[in-house]
C-alpha positions in Angstrom: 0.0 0.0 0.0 1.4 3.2 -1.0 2.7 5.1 2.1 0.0 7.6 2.9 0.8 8.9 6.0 4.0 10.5 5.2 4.5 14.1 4.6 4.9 13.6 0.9 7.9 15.5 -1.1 6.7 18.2 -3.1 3.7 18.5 -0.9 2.3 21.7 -2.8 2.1 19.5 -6.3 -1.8 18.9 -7.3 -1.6 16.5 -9.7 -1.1 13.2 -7.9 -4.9 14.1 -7.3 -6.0 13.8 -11.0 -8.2 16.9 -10.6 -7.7 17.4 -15.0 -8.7 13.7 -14.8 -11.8 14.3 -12.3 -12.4 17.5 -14.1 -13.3 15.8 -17.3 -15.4 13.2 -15.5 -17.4 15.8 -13.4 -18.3 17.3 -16.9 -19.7 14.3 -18.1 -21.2 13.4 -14.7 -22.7 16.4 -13.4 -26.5 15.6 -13.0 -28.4 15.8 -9.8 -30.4 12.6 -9.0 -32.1 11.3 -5.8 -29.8 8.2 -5.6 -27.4 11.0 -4.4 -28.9 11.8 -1.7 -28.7 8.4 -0.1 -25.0 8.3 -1.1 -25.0 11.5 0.4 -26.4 10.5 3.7 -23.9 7.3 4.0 -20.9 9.2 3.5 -21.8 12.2 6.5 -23.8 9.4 8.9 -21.9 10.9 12.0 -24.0 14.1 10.8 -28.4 13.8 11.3 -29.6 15.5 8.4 -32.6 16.5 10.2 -30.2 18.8 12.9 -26.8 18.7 12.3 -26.6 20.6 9.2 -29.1 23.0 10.3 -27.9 26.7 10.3 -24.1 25.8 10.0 -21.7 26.6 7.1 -19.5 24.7 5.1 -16.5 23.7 3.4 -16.8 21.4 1.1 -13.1 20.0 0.2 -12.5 18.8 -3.9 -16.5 19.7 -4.8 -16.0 18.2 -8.1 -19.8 19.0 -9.6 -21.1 20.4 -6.6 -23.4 17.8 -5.6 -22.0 17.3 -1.5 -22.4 21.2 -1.4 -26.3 20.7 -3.0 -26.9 18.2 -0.5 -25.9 20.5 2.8 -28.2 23.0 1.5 -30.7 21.1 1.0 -30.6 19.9 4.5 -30.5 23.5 6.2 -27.0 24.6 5.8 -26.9 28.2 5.8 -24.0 28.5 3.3 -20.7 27.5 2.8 -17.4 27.4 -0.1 -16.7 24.5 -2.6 -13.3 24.1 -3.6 -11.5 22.5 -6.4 -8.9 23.2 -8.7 -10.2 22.0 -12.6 -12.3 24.5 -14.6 -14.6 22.5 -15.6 -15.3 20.7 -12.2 -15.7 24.3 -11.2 -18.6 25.3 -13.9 -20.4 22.1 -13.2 -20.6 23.3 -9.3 -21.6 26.6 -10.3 -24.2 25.6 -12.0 -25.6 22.9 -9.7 -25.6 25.5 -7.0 -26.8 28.8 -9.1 -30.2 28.6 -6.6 -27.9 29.3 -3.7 -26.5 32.6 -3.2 -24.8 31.9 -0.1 -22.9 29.1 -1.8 -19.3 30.3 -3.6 -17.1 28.1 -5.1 -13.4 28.8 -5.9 -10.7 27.9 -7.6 -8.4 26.8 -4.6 -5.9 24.2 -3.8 -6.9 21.6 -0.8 -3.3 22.3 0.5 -3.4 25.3 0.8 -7.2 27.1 1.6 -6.4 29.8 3.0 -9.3 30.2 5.7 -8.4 30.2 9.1 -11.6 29.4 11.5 -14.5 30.0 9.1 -16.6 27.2 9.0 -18.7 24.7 11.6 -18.1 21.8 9.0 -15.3 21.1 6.8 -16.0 17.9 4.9 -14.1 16.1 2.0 -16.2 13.2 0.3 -13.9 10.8 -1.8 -10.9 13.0 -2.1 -8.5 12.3 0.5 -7.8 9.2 -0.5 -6.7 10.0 -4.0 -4.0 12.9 -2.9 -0.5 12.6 -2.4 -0.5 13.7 1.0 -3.5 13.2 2.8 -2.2 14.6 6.2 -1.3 18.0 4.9 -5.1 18.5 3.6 -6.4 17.2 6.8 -4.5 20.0 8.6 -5.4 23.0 6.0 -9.0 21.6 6.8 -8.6 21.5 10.4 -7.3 25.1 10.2 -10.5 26.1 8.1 -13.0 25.3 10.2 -13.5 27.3 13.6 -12.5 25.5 17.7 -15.5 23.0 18.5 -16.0 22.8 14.7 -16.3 19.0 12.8 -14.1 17.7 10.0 -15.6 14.9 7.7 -14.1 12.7 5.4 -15.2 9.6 3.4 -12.5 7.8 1.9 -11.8 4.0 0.3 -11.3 0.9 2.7 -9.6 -1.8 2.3 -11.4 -4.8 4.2 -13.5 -6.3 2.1 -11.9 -4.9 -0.9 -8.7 -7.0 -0.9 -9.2 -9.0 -4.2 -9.6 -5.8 -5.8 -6.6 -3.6 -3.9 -4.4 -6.9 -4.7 -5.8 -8.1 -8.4 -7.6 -5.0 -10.1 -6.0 -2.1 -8.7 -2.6 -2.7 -10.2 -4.2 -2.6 -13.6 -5.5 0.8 -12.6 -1.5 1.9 -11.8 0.2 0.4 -14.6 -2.1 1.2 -17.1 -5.8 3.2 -17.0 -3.9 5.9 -15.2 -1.2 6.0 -18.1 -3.8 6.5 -20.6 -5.6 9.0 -22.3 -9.0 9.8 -20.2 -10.6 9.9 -23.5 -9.9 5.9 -24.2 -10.4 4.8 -20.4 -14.0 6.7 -20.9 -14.6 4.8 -23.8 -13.0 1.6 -22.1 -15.5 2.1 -18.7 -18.1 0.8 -20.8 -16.7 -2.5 -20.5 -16.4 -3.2 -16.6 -19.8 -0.9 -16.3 -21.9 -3.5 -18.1 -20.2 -6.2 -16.6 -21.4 -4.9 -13.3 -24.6 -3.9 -14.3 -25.3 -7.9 -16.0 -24.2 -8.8 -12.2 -26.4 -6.6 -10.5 -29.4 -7.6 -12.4 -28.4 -11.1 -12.4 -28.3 -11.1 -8.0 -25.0 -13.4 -8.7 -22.7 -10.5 -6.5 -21.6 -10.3 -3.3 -23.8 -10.2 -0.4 -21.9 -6.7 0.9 -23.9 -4.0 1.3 -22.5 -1.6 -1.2 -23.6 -4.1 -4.3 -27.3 -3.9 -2.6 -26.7 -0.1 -3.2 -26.0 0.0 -6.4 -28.8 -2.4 -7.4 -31.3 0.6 -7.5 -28.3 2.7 -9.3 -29.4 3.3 -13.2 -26.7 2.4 -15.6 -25.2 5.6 -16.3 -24.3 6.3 -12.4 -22.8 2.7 -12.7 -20.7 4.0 -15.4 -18.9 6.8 -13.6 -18.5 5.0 -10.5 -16.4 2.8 -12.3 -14.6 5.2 -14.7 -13.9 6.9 -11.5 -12.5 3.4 -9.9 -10.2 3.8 -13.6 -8.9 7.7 -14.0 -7.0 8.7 -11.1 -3.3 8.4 -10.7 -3.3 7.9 -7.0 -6.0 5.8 -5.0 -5.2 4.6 -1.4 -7.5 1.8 0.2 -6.9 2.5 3.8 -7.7 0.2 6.9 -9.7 1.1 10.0 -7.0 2.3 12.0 -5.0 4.5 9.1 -7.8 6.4 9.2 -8.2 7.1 12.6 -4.1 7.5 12.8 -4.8 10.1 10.0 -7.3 12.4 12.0 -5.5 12.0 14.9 -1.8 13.1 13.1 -4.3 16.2 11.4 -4.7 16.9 15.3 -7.9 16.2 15.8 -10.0 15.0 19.0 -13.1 13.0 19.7 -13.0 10.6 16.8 -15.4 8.6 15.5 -15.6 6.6 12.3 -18.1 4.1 10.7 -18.2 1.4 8.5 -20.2 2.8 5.3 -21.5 0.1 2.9 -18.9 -2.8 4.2 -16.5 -1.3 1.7 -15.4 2.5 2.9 -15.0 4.9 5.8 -16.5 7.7 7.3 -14.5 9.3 10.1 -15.6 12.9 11.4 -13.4 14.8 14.3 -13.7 18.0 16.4 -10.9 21.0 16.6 -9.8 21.1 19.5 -11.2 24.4 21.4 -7.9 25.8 22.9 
């Protein structure tokens, strides 16, 4: 497994996170749909949509189309800042979130933010885990959102994933992240339909995550898995990495949870002096 936790070399350089890569994907990608909201309510479960969101404001870390950021609102957030680093990941948000005026979204590195304090809820859904150094975005989070605030992240685990960390993963290194984003769109196709014959078939594993995506229509199947293809960096992290990697960010009171059998959700407070 590719060493995480480190303080990477060259800490300021963006592109182990794909975000050109992502950035063409989120402007295929970059409808709303109710599915979402269920995928939306997995990754934050530390967070009850009915409260927790309620009047707070946001940063939402990597925002890709905007849809985490659509979500909040949705569920009372008073307003908030996506940030992400592709243009066209950045138009996509934009317009997702043109009905929110107290919504901006800017063209920022997660390394460096730039706010100190600002926010109640800093959360990053499916981003950590594809960066060079993790614990250096964990920190310009931390320092983001204000003492007593939360900082959420949903990232790729590894149990229950091991035949596909050990056997399919490599292909994604030696090859799909070598090639032109173009040809490993065109090439999802092939894996996507696989999944979908499997799905429809009931011959998958009983885990929760494949129950999910049962009631997922084609096309969502489709970028989940050119997702799983494009990026140059994707870590599959145990239990306790994840909790190591809140703690190093210097966080307190952690939790995480189990999301899907497949994937972590960990959320932590800033410490208040």
């Amino acid at each position: 497994m590719e060493n995480a936790m480190n303080e990477a070399k060259g800490s300021a350089d963006v592109s182990g996170g794909s975000p050109e890569r992502f950035g063409y994907s989120w402007n295929q990608f970059n409808e709303l749909s109710q599915e979402q909201e269920e995928q939306f309510r997995r990754w934050t479960i530390h967070l009850d949509p009915e409260v927790d969101w309620k009047g707070k404001t946001f940063l939402d870390a990597g925002c890709g189309a905007g849809r985490n950021s659509h979500w909040a609102m949705k569920f009372g957030a008073a307003g908030g800042v996506g940030i992400d680093l592709d243009e066209r990941s950045l138009g996509a948000a934009r317009r997702n979130l043109a009905g929110y005026g107290s919504v901006q979204i800017l063209e920022k590195s997660i390394y460096d933010i730039g706010f100190q304090g600002a926010f109640d809820i800093a959360f990053s859904l499916g981003v950590i885990h594809h960066l060079d150094n993790p614990l250096q975005a964990l920190r310009q989070m931390r320092q983001a959102t204000r003492p007593g605030g939360k900082v959420l992240i949903w990232v790729y685990g590894y149990e229950n994933m091991e035949f596909y960390v050990n056997v399919l993963d490599p292909v994604r290194r030696a090859l799909f992240s070598r090639l032109p984003i173009r040809l490993v769109s065109a090439l999802s196709h092939l894996p996507a339909s696989a999944l979908w014959a499997m799905l429809r078939s009931g011959l998958h594993p009983s885990i929760e995550y494949f129950r999910l995506l049962r009631g997922f229509p084609y096309a969502h199947l489709r970028h989940i898995v050119f997702d799983q293809m494009l990026p140059r960096t994707a870590n599959y992290w145990r239990r306790e990495e994840v909790e190591a990697l809140m703690t190093q960010a210097g966080l307190e009171d952690i939790r995480l949870e189990w999301v899907n059998q497949m994937s972590w959700s960990a959320i932590g407070t800033v410490p208040r002096g």
